[in-house]
MMTF fields as JSON, N, C-alpha, C and O atoms, coordinates in Angstrom:
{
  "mmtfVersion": "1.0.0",
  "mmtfProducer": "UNKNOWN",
  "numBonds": 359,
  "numAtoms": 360,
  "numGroups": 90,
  "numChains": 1,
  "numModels": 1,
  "chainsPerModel": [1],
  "groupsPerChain": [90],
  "chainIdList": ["A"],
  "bondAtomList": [4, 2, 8, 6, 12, 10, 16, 14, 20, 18, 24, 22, 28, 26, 32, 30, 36, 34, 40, 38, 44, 42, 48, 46, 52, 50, 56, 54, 60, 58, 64, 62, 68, 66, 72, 70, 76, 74, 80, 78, 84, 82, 88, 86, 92, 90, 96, 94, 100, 98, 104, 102, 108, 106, 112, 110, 116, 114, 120, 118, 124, 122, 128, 126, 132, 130, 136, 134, 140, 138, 144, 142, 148, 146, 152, 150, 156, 154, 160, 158, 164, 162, 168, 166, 172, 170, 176, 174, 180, 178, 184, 182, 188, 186, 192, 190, 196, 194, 200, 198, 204, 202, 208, 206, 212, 210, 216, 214, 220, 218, 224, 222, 228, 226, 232, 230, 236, 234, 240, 238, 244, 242, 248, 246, 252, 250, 256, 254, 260, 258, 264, 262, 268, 266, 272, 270, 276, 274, 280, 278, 284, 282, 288, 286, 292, 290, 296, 294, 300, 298, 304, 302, 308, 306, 312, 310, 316, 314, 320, 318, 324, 322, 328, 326, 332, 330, 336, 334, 340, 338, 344, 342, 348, 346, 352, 350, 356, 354],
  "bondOrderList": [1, 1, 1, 1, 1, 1, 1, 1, 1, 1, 1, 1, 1, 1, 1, 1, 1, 1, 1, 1, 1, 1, 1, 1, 1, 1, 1, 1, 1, 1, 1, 1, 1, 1, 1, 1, 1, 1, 1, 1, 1, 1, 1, 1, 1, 1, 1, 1, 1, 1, 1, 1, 1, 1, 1, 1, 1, 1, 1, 1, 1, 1, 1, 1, 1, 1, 1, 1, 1, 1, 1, 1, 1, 1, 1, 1, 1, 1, 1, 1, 1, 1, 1, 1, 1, 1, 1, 1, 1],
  "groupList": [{"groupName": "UNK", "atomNameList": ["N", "CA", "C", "O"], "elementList": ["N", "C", "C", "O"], "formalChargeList": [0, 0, 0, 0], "bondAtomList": [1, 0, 2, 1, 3, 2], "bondOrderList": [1, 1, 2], "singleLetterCode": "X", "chemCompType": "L-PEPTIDE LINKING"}],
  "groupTypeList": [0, 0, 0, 0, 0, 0, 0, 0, 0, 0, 0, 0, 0, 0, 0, 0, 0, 0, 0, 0, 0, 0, 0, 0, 0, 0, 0, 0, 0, 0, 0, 0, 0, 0, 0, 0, 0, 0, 0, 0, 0, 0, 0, 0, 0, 0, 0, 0, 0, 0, 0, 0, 0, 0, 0, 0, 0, 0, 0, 0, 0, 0, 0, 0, 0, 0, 0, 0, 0, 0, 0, 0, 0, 0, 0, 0, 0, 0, 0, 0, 0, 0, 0, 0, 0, 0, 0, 0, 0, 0],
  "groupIdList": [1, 2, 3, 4, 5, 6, 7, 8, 9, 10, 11, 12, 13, 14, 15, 16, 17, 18, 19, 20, 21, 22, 23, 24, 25, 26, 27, 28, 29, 30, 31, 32, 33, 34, 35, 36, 37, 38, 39, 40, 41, 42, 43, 44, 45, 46, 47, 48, 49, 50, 51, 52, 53, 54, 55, 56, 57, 58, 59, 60, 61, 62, 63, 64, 65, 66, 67, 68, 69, 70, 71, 72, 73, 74, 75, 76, 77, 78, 79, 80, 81, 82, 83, 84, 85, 86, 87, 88, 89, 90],
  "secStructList": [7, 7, 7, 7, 1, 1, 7, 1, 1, 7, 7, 5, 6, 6, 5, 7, 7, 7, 7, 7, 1, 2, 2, 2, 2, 2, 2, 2, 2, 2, 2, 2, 2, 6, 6, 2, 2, 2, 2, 2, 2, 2, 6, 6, 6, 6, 6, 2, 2, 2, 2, 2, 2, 2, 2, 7, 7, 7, 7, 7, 7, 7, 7, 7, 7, 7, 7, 1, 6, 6, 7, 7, 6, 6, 1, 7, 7, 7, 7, 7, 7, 7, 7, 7, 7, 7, 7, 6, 6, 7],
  "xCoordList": [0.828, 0.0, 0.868, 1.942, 0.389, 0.89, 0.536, -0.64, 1.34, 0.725, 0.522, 1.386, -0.774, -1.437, -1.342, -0.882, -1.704, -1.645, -2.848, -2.93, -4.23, -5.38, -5.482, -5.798, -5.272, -5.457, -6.519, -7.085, -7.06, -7.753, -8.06, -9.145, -7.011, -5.923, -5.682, -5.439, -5.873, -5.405, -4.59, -4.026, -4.051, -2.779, -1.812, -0.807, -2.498, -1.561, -2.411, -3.374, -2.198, -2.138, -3.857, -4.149, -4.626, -6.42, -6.889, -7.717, -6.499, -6.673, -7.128, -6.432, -8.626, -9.118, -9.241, -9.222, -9.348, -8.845, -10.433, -11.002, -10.847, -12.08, -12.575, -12.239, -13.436, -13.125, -13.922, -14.644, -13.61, -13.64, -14.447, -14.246, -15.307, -15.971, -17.091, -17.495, -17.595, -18.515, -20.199, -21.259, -19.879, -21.257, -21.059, -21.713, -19.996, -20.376, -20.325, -20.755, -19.902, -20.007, -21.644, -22.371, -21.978, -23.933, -24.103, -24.206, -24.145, -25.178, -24.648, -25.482, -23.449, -22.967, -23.804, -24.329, -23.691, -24.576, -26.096, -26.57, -26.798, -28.49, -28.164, -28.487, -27.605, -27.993, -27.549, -27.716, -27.2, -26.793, -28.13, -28.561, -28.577, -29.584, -30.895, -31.785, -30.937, -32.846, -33.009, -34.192, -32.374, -32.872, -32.816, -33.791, -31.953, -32.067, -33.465, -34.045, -33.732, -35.102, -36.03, -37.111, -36.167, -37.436, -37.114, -38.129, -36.157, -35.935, -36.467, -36.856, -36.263, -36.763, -38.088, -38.544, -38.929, -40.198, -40.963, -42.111, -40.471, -41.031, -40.755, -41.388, -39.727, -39.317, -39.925, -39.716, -40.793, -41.255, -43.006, -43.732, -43.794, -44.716, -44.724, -45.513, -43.616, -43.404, -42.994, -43.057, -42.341, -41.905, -43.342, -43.392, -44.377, -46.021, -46.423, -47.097, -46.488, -47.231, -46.781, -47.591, -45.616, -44.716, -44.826, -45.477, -44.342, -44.758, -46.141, -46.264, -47.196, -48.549, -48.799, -49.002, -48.884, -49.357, -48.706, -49.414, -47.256, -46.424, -46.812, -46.474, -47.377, -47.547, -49.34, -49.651, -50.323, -51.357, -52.069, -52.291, -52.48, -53.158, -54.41, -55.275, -54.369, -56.011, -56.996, -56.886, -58.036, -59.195, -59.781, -60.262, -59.684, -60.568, -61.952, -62.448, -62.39, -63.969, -64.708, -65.094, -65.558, -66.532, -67.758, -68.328, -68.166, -69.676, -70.685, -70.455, -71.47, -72.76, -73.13, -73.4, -73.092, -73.356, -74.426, -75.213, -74.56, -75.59, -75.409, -74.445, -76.478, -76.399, -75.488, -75.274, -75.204, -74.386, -75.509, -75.39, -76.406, -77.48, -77.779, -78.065, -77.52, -77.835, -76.601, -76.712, -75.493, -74.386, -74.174, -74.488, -73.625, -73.602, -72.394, -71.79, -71.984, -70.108, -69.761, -70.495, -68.423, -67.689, -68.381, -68.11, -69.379, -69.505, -69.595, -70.015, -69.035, -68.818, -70.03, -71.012, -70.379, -71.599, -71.073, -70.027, -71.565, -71.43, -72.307, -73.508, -71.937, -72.902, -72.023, -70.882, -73.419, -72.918, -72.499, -72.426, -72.295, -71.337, -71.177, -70.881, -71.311, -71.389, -70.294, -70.338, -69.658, -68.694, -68.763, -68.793, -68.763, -68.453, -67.357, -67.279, -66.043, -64.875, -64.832, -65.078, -64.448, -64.475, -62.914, -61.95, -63.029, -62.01, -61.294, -61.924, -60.385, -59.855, -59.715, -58.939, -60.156, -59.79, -61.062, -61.245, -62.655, -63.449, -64.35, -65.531],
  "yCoordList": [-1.175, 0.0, 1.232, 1.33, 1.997, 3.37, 4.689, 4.782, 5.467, 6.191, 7.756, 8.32, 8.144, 9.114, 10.242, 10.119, 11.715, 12.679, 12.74, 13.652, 11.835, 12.36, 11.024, 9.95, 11.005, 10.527, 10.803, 11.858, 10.061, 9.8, 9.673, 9.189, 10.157, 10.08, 11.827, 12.582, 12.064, 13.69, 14.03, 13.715, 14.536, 15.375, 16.443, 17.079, 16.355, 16.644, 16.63, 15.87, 17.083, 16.815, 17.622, 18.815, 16.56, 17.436, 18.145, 19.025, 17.935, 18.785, 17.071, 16.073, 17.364, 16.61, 17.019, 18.248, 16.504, 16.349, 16.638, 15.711, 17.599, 18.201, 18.504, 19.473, 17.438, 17.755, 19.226, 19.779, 19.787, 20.652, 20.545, 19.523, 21.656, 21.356, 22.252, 22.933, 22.1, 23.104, 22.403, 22.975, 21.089, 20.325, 21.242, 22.264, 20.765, 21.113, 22.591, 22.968, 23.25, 24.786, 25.094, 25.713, 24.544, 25.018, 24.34, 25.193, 23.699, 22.844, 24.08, 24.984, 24.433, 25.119, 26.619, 26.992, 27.336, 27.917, 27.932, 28.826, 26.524, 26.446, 26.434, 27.575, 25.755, 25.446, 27.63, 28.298, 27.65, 29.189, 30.34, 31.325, 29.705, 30.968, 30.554, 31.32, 29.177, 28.689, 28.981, 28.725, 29.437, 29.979, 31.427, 32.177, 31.647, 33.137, 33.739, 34.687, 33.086, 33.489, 33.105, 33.58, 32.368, 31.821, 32.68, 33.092, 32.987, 33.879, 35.749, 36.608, 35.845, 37.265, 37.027, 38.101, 36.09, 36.106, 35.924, 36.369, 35.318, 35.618, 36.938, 37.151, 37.815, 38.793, 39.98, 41.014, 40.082, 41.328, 41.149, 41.928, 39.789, 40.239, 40.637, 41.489, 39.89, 40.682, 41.67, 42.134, 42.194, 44.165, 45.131, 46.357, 44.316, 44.922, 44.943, 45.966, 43.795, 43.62, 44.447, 44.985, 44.629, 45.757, 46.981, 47.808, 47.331, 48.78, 49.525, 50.694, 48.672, 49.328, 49.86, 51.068, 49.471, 49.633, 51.099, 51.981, 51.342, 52.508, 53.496, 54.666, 53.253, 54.433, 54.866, 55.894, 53.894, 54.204, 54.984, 54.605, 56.075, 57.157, 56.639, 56.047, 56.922, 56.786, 58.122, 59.348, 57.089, 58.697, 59.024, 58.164, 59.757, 60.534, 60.256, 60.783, 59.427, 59.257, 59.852, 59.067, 60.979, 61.635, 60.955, 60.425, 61.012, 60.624, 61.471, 62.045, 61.401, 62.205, 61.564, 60.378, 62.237, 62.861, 63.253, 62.548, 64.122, 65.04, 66.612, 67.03, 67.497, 68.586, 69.589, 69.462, 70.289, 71.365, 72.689, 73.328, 72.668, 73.416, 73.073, 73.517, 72.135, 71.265, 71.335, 70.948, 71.874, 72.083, 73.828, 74.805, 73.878, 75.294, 75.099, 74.304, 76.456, 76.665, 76.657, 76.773, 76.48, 76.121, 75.578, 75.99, 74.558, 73.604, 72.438, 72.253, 71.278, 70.151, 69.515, 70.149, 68.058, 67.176, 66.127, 66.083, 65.206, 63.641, 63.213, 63.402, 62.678, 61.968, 60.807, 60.564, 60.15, 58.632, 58.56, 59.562, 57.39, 57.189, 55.661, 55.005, 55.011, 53.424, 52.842, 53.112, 52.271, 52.646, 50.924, 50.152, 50.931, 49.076, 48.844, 49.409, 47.737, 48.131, 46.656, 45.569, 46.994, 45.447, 44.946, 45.512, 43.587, 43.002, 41.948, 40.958, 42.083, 41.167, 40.141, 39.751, 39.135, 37.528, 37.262, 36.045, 38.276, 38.062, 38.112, 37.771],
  "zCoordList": [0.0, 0.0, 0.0, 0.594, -0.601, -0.714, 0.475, 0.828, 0.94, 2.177, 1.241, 0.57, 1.451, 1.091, 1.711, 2.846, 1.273, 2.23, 2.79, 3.614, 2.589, 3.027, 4.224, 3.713, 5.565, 6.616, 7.397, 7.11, 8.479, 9.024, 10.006, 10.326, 10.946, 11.849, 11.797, 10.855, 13.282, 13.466, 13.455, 14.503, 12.908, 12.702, 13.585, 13.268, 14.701, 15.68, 17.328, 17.424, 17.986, 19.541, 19.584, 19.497, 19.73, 19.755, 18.61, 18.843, 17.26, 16.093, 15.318, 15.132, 15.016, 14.072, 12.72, 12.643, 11.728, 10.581, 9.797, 9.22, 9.846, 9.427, 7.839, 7.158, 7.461, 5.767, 5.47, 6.3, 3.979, 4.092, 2.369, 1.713, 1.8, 0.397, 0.468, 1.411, -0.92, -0.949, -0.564, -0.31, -0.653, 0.739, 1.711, 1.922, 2.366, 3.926, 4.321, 5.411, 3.603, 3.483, 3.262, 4.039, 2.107, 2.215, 3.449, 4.33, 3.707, 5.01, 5.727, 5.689, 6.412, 6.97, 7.306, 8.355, 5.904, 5.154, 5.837, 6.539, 5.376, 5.658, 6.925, 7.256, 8.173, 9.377, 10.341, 11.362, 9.52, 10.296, 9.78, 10.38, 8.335, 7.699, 8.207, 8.575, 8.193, 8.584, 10.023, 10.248, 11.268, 12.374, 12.01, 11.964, 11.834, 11.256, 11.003, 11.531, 10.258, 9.029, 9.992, 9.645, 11.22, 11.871, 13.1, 13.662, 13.558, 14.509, 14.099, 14.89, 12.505, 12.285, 11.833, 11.441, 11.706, 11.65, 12.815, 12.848, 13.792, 15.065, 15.973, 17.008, 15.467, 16.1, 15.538, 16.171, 14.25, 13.852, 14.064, 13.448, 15.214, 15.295, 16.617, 17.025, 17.572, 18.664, 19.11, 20.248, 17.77, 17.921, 17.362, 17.459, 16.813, 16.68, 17.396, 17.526, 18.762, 19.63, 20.61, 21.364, 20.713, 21.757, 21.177, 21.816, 20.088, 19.452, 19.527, 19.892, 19.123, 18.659, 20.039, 19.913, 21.422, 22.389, 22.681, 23.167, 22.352, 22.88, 21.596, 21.777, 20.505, 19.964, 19.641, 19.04, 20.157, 19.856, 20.692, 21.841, 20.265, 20.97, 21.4, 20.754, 22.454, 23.572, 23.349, 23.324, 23.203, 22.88, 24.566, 25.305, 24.739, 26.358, 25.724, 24.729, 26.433, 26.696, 27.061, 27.927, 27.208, 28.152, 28.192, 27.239, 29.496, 29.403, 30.334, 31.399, 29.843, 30.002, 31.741, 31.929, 32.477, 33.84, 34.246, 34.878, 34.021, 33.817, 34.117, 34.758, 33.57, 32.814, 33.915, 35.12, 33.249, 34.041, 34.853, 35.899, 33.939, 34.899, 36.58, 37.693, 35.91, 37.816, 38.955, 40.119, 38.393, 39.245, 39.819, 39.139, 41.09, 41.828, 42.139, 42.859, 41.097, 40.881, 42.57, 43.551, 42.432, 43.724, 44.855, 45.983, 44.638, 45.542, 44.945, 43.802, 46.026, 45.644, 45.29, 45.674, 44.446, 44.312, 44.097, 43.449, 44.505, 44.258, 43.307, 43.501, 42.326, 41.253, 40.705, 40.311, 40.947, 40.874, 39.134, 38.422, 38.746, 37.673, 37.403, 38.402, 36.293, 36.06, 34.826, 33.626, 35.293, 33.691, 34.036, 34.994, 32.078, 31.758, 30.995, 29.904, 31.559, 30.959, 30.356, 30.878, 29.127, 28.702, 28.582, 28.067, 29.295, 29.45, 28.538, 28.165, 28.283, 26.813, 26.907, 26.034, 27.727, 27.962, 27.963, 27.968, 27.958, 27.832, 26.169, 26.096]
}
């Protein structure tokens, strides 16, 4: 038998002998790009779900009380008030 330069057998002290080509370069390639791509598709609906809340303007609600005729400036009144808040798990 003839001794070859391509061994099988490491080549020095903890250094394995790692083949090298344009296979294992794509795989290389896919296994680094396909989380990638699933990591930025899960990350731009959770920057909507975090964003929309910090930029969407709240409307001030008023509600009808009752009339202002019925109030005497600078004194206090108690009037009752019923508010229905709807809850989102409902």
């Amino acid at each position: 038998m003839t001794s070859s330069n391509h061994s099988h057998e490491p080549s020095g002290i903890g250094a394995l002998d790692v083949p090298t080509g344009p296979r294992r370069t794509f795989f290389i390639w896919v296994i680094r790009v396909i989380p990638s791509v699933m990591g930025v598709s899960l990350l731009i609906p959770l920057l909507g779900y975090v964003g929309s809340s910090a930029f969407r303007r709240r409307e001030e609600a008023w509600a009808a009380i009752g009339k202002v005729a019925g109030l005497s400036p600078n004194e206090p009144q108690e009037l009752e008030f019923v508010s229905r808040v709807k809850e989102g798990w409902r």
